[in-house]
mmCIF file of the C-alpha atoms, coordinates in Angstrom:
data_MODEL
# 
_entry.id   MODEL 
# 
loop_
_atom_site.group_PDB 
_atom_site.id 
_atom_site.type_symbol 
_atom_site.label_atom_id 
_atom_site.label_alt_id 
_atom_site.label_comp_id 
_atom_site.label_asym_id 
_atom_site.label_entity_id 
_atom_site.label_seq_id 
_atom_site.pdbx_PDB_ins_code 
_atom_site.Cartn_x 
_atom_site.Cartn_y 
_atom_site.Cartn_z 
_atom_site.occupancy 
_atom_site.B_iso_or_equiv 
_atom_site.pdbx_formal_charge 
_atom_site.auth_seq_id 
_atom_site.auth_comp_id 
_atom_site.auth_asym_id 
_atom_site.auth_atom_id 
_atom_site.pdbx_PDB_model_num 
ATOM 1   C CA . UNK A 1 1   ? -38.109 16.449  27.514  1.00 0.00 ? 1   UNK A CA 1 
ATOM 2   C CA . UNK A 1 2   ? -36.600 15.465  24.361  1.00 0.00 ? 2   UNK A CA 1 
ATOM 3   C CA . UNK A 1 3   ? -34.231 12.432  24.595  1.00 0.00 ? 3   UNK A CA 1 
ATOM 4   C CA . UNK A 1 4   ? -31.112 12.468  22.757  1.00 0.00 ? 4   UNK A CA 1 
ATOM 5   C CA . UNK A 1 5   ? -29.854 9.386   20.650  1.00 0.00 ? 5   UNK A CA 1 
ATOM 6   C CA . UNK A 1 6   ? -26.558 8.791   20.057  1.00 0.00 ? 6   UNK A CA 1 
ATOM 7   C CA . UNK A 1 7   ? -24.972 9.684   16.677  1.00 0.00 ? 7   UNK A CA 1 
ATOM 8   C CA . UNK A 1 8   ? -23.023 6.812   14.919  1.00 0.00 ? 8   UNK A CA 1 
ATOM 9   C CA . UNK A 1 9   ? -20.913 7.540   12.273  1.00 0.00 ? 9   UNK A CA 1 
ATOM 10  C CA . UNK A 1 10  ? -20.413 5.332   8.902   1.00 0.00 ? 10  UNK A CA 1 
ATOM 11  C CA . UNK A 1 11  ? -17.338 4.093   10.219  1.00 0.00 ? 11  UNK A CA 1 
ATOM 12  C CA . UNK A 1 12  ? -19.002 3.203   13.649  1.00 0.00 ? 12  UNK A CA 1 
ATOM 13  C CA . UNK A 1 13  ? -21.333 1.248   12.065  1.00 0.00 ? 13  UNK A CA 1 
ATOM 14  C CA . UNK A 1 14  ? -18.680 -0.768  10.249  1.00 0.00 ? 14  UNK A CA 1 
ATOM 15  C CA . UNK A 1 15  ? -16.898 -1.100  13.177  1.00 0.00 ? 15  UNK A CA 1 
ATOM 16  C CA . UNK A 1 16  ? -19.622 -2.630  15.148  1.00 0.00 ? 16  UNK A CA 1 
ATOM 17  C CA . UNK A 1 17  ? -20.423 -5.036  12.465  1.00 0.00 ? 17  UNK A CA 1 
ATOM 18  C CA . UNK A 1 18  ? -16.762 -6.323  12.175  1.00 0.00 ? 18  UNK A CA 1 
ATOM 19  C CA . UNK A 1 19  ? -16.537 -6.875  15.893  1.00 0.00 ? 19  UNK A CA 1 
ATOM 20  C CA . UNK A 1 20  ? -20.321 -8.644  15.761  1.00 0.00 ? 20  UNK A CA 1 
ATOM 21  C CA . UNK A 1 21  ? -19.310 -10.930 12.731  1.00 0.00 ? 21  UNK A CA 1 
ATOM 22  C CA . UNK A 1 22  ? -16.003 -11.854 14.370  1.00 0.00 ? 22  UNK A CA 1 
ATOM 23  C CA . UNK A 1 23  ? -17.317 -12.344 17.964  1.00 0.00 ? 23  UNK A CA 1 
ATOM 24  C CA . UNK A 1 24  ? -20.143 -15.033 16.792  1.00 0.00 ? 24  UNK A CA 1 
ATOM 25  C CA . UNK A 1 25  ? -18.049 -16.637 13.964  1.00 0.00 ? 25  UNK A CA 1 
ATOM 26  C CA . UNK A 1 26  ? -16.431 -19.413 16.165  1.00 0.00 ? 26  UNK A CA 1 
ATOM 27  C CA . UNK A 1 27  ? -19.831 -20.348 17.506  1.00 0.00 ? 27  UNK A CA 1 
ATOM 28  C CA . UNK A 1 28  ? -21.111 -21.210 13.811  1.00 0.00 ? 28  UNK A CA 1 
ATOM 29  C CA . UNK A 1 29  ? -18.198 -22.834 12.960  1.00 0.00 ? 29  UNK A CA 1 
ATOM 30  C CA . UNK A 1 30  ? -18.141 -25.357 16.081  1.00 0.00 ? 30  UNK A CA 1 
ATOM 31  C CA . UNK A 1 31  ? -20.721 -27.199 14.494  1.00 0.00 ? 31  UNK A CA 1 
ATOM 32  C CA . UNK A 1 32  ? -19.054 -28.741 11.464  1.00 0.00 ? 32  UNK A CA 1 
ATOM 33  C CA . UNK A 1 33  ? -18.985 -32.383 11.117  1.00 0.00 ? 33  UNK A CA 1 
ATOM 34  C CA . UNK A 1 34  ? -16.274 -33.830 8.405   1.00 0.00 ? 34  UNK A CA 1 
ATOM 35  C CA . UNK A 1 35  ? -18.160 -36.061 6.342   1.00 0.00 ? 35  UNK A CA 1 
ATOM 36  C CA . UNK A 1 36  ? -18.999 -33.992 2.870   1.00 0.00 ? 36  UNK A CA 1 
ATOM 37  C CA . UNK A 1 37  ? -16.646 -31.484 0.790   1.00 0.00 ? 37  UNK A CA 1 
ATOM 38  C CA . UNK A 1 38  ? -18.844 -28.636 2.519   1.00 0.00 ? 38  UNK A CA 1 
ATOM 39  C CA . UNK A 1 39  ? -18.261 -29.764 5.886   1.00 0.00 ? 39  UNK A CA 1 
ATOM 40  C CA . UNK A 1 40  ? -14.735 -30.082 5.118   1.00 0.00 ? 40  UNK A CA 1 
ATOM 41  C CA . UNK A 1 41  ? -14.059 -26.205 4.298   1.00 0.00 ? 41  UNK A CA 1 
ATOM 42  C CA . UNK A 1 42  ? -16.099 -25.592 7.092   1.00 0.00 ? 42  UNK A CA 1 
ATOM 43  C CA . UNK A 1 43  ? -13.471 -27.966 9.432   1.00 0.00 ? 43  UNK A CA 1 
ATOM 44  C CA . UNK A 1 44  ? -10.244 -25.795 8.331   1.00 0.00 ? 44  UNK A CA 1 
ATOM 45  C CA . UNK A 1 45  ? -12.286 -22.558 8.816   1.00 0.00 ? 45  UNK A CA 1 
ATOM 46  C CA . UNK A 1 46  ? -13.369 -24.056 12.322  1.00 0.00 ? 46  UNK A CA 1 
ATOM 47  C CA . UNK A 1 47  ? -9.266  -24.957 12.904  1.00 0.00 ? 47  UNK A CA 1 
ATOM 48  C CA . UNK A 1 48  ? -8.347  -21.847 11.531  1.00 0.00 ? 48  UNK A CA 1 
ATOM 49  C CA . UNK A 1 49  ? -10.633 -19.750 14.229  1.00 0.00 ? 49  UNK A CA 1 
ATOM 50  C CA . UNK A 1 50  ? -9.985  -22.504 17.086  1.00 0.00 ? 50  UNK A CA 1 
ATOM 51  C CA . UNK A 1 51  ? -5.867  -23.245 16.420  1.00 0.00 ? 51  UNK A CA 1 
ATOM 52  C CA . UNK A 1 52  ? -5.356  -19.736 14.629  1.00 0.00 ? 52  UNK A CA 1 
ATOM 53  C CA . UNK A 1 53  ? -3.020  -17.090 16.336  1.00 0.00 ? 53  UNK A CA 1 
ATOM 54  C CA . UNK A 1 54  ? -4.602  -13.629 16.701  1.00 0.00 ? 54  UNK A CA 1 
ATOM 55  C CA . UNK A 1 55  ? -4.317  -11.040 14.004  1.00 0.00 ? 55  UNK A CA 1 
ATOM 56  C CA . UNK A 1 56  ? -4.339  -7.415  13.651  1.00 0.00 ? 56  UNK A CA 1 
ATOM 57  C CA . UNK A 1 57  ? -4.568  -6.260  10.530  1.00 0.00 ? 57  UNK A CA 1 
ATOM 58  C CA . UNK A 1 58  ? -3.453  -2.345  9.236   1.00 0.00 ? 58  UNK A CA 1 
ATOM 59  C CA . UNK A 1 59  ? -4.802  -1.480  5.610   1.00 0.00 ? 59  UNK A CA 1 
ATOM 60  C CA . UNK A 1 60  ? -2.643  1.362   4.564   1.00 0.00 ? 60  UNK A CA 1 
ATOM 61  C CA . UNK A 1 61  ? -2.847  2.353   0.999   1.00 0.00 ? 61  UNK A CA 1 
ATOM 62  C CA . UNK A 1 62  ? -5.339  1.423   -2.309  1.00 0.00 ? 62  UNK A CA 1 
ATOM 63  C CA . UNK A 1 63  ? -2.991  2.407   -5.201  1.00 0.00 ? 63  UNK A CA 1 
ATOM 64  C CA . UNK A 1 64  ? -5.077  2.743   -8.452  1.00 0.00 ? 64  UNK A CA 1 
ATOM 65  C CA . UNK A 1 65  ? -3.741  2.746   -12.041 1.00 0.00 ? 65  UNK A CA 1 
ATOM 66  C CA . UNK A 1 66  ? -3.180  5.270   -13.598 1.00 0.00 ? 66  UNK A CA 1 
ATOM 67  C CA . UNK A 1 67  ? -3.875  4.114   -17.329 1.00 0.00 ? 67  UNK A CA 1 
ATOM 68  C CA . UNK A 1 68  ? -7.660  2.893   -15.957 1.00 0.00 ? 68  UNK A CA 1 
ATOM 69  C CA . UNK A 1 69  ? -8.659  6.971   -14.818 1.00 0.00 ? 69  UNK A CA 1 
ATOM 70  C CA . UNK A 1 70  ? -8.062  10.265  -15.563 1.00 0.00 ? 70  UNK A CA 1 
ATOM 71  C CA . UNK A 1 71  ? -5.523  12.946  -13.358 1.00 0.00 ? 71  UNK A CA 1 
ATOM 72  C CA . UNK A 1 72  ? -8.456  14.332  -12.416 1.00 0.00 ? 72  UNK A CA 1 
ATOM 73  C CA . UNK A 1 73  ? -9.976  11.443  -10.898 1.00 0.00 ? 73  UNK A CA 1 
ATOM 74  C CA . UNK A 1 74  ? -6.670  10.412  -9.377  1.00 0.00 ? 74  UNK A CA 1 
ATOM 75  C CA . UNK A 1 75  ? -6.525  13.164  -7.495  1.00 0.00 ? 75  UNK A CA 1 
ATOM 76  C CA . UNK A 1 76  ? -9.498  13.417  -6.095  1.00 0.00 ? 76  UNK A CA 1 
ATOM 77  C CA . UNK A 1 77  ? -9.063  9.942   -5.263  1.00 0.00 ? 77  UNK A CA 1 
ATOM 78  C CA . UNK A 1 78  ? -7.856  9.019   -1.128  1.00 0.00 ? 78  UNK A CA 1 
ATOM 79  C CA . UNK A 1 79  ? -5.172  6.152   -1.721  1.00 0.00 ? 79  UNK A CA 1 
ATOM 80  C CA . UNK A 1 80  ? -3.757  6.164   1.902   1.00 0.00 ? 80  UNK A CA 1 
ATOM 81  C CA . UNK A 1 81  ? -6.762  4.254   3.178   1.00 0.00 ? 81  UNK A CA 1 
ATOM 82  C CA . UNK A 1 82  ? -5.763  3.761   6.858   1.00 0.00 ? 82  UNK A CA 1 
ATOM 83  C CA . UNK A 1 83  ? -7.935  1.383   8.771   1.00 0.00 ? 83  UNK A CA 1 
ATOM 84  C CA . UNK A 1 84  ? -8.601  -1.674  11.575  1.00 0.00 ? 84  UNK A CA 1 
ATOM 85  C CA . UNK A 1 85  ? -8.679  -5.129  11.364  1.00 0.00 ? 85  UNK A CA 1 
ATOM 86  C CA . UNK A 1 86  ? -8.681  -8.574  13.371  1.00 0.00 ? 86  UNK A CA 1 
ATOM 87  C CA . UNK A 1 87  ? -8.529  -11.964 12.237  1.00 0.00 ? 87  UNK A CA 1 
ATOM 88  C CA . UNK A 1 88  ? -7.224  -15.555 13.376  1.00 0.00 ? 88  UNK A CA 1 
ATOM 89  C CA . UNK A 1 89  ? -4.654  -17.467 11.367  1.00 0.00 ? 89  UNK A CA 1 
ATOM 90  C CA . UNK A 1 90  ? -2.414  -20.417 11.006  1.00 0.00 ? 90  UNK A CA 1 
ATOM 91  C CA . UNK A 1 91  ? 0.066   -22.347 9.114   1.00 0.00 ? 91  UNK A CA 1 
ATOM 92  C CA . UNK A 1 92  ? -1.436  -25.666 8.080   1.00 0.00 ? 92  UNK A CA 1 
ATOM 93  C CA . UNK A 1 93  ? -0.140  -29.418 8.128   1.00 0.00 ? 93  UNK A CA 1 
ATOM 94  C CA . UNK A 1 94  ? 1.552   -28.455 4.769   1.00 0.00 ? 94  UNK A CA 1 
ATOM 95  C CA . UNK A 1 95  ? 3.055   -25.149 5.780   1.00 0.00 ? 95  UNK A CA 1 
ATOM 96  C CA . UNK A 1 96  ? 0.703   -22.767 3.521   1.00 0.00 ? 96  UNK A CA 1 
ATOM 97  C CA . UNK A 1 97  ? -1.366  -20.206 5.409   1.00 0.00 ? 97  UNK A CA 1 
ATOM 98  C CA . UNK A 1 98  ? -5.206  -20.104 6.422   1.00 0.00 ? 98  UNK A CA 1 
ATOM 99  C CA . UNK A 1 99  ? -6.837  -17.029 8.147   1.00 0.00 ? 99  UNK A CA 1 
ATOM 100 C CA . UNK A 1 100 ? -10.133 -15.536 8.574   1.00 0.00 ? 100 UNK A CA 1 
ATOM 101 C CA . UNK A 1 101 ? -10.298 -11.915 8.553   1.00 0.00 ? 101 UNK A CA 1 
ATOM 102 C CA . UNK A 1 102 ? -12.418 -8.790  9.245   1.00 0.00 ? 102 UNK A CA 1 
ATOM 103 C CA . UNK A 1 103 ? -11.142 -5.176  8.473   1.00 0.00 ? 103 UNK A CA 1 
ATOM 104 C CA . UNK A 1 104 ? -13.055 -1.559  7.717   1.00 0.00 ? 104 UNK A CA 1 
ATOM 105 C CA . UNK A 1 105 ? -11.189 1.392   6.233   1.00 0.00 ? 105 UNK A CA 1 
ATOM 106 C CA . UNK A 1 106 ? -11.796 4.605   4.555   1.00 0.00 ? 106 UNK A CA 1 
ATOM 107 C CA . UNK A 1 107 ? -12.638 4.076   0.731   1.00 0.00 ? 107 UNK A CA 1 
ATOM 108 C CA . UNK A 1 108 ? -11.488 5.939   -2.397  1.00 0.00 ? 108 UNK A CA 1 
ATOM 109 C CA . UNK A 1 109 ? -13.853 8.240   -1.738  1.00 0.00 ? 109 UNK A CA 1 
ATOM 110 C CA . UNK A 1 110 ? -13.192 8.496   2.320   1.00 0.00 ? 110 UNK A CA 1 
ATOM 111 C CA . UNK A 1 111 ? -15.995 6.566   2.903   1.00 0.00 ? 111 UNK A CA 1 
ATOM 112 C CA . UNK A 1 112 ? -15.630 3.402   5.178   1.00 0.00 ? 112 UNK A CA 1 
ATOM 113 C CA . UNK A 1 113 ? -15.857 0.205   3.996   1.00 0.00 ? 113 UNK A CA 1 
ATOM 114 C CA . UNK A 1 114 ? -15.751 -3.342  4.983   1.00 0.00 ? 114 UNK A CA 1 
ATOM 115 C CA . UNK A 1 115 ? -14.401 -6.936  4.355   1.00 0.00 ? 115 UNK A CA 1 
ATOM 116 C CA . UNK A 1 116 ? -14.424 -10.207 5.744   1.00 0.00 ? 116 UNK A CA 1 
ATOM 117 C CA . UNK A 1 117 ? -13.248 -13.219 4.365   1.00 0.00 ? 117 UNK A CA 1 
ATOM 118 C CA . UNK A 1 118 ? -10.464 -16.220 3.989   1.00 0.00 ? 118 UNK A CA 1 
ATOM 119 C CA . UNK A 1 119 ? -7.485  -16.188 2.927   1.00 0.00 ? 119 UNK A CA 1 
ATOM 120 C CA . UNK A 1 120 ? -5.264  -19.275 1.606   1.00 0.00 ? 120 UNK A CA 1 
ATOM 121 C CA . UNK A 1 121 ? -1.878  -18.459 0.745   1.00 0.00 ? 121 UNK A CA 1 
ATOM 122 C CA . UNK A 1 122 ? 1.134   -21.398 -0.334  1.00 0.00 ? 122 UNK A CA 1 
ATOM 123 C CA . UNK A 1 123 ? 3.996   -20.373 1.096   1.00 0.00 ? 123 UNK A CA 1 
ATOM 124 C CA . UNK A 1 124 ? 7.656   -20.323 0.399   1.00 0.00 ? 124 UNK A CA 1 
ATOM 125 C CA . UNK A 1 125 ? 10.134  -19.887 2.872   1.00 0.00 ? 125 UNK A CA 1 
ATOM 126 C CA . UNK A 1 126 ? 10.332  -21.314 6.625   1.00 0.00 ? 126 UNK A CA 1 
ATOM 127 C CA . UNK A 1 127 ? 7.559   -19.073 8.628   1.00 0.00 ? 127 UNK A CA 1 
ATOM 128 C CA . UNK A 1 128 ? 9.806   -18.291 11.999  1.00 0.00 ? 128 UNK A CA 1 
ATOM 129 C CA . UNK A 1 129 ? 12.220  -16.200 9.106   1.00 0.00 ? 129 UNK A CA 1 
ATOM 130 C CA . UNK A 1 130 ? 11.967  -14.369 5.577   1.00 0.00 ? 130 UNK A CA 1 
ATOM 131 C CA . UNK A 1 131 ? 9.457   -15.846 3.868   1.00 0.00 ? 131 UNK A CA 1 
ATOM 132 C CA . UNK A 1 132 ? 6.739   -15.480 0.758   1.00 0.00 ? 132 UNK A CA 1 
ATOM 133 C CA . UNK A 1 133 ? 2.715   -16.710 -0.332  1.00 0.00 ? 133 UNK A CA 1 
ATOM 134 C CA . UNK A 1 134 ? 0.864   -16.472 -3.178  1.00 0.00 ? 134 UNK A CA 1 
ATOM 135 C CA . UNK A 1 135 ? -2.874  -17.729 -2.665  1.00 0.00 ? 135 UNK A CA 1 
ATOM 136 C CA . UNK A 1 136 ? -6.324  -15.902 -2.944  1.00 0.00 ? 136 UNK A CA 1 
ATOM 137 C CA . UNK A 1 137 ? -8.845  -14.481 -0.690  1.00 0.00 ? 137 UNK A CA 1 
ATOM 138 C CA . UNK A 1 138 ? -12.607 -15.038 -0.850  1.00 0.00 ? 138 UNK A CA 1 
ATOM 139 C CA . UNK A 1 139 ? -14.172 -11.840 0.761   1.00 0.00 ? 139 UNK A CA 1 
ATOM 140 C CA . UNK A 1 140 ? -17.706 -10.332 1.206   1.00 0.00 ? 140 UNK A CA 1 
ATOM 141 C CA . UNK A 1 141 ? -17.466 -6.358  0.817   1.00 0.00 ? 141 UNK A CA 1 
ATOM 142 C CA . UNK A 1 142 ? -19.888 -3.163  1.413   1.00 0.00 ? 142 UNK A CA 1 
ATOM 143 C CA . UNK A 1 143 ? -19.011 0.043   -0.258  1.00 0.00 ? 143 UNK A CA 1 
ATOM 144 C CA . UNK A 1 144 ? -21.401 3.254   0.470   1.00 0.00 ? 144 UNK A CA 1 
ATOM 145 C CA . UNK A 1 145 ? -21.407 4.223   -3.268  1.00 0.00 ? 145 UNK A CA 1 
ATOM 146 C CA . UNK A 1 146 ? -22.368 0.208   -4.377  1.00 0.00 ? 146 UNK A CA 1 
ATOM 147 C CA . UNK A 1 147 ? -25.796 0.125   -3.564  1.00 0.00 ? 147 UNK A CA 1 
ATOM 148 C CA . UNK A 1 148 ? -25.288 1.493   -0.154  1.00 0.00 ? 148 UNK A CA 1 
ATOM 149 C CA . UNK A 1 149 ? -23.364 -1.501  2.155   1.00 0.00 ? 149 UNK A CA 1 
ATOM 150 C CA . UNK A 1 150 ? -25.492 -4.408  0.207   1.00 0.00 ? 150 UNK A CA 1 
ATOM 151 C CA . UNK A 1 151 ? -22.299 -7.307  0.814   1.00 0.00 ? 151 UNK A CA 1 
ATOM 152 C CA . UNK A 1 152 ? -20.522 -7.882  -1.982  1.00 0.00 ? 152 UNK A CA 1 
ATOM 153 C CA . UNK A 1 153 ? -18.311 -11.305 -3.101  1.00 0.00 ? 153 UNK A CA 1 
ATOM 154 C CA . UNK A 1 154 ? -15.454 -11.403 -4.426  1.00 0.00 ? 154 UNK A CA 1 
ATOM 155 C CA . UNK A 1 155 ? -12.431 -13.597 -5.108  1.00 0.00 ? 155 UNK A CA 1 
ATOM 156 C CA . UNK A 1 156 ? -9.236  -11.889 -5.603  1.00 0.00 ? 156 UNK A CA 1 
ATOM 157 C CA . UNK A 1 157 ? -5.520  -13.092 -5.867  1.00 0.00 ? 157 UNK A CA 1 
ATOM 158 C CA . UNK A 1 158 ? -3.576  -12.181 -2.651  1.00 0.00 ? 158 UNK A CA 1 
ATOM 159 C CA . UNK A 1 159 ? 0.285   -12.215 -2.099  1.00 0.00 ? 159 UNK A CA 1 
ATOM 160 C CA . UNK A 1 160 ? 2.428   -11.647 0.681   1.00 0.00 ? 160 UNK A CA 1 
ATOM 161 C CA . UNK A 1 161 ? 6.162   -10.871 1.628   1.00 0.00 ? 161 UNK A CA 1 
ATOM 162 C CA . UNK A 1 162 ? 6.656   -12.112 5.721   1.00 0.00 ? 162 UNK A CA 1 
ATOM 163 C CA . UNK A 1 163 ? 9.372   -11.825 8.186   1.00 0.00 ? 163 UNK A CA 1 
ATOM 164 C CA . UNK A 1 164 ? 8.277   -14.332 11.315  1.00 0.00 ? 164 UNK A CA 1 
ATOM 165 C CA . UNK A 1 165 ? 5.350   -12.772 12.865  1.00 0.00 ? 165 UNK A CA 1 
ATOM 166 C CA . UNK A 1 166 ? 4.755   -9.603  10.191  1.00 0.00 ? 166 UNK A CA 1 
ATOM 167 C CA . UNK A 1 167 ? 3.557   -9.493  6.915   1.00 0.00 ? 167 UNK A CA 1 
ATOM 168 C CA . UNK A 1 168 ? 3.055   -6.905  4.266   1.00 0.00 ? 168 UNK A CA 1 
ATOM 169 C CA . UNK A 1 169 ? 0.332   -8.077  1.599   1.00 0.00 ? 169 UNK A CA 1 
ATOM 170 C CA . UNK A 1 170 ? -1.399  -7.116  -1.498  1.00 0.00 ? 170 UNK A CA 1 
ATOM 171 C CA . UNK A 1 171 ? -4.521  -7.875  -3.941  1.00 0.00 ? 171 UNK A CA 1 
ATOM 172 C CA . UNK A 1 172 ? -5.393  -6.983  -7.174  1.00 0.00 ? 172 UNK A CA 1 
ATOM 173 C CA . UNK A 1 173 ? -9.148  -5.273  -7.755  1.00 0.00 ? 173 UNK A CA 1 
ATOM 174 C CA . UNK A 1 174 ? -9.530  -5.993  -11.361 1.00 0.00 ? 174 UNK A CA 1 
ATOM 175 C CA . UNK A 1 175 ? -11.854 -3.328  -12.879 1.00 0.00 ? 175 UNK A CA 1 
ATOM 176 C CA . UNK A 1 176 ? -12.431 -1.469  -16.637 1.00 0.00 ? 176 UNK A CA 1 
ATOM 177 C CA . UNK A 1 177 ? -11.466 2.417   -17.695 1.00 0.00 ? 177 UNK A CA 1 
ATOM 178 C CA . UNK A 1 178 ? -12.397 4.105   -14.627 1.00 0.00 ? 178 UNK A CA 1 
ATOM 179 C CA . UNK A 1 179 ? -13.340 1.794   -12.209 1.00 0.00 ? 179 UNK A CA 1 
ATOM 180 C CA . UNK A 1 180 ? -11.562 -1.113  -10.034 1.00 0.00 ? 180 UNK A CA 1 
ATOM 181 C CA . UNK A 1 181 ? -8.005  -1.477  -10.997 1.00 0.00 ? 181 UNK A CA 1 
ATOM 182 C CA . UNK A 1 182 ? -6.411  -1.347  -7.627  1.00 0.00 ? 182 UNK A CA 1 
ATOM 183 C CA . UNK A 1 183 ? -3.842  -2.564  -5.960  1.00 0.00 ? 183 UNK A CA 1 
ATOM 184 C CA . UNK A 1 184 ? -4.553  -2.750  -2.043  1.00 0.00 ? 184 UNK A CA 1 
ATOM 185 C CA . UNK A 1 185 ? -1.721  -3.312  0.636   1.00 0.00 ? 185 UNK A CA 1 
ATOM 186 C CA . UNK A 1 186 ? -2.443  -3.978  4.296   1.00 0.00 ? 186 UNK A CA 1 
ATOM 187 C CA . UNK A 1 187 ? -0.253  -5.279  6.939   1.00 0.00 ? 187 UNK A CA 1 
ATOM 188 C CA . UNK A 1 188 ? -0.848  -8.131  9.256   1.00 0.00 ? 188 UNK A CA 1 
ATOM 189 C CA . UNK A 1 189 ? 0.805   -8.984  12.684  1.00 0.00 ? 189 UNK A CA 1 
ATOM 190 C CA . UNK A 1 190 ? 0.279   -11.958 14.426  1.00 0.00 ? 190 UNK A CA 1 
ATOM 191 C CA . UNK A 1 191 ? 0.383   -12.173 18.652  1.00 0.00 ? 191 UNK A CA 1 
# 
């Protein structure tokens, strides 16, 4: 009798990482003490995680530019990326922005792929009403065609446009003549 195994797909496998990563990150952070500069960024990522609100997160479209790549490639490109994401955030003692994150989404290339990172964004604006950040993100990424899912770093400028709770948000992939060069948009809700 042959037993079957269960097929994952790509984006399964993303999936299941992103809720693993997520669902042990407040553990490792619990242990921070506040004594050196490292154990300081690990206290606000520990207050972000225990204080934060709950996130979900909606990527929605990677827009690439068009003087960095050909028609051609352009079109063969997928720039509505939809995906999934869930992170914890919160306004700080100054009023600027702190969340960790964790999304997967379909790639250029409709492959998934994966981020998770922190986000610091100073903000403009009271946060209950129309308001604005500018900050950067530091993110690990996998892409399938980038040495198959090895994690990649990155720091990357982020901005944001928020009404209370909601929040539409870009970053910038720099890149050279046909590759990087994207803009990517997600939304973020808070409950």
């Amino acid at each position: 009798m042959k037993v079957m195994e269960p097929h994952l797909s790509n984006f399964d496998k993303c999936l299941a990482i992103l809720v693993f990563t997520l669902g042990t990150t407040g553990q490792a952070l619990a242990s921070c003490d506040d004594e050196s500069l490292l154990d300081q960024v690990c206290m606000r990522l520990a207050d972000t995680w225990a204080q934060g609100d709950n996130d979900f997160y909606l990527p929605f479209h990677a827009h690439h530019l068009r003087f960095a790549y050909t028609k051609q490639k352009i079109e063969s490109f997928r720039e509505n990326n939809w995906g999934i994401g869930y992170g914890r955030s919160r306004y700080n003692e100054y009023g600027n922005w702190d969340g960790l994150y964790g999304m997967t989404f379909l790639d250029s290339h409709s492959s998934p792929e994966y981020i998770f990172g922190y986000a610091h964004e100073w903000m403009w604006g009271e946060p209950e009403a129309l308001h604005a950040g500018l900050g950067y993100t530091a993110l690990v990424t996998g892409r399938k065609d980038i040495a198959f899912y090895a994690p990649i770093p990155l720091v990357l400028p982020v901005a944001s446009v928020n009404y209370d709770k909601v929040s539409v948000n870009a970053t910038y992939v720099p890149g050279g003549k046909g590759n990087g060069n994207v803009i990517f948009f997600w939304s973020r809700i808070s409950f």
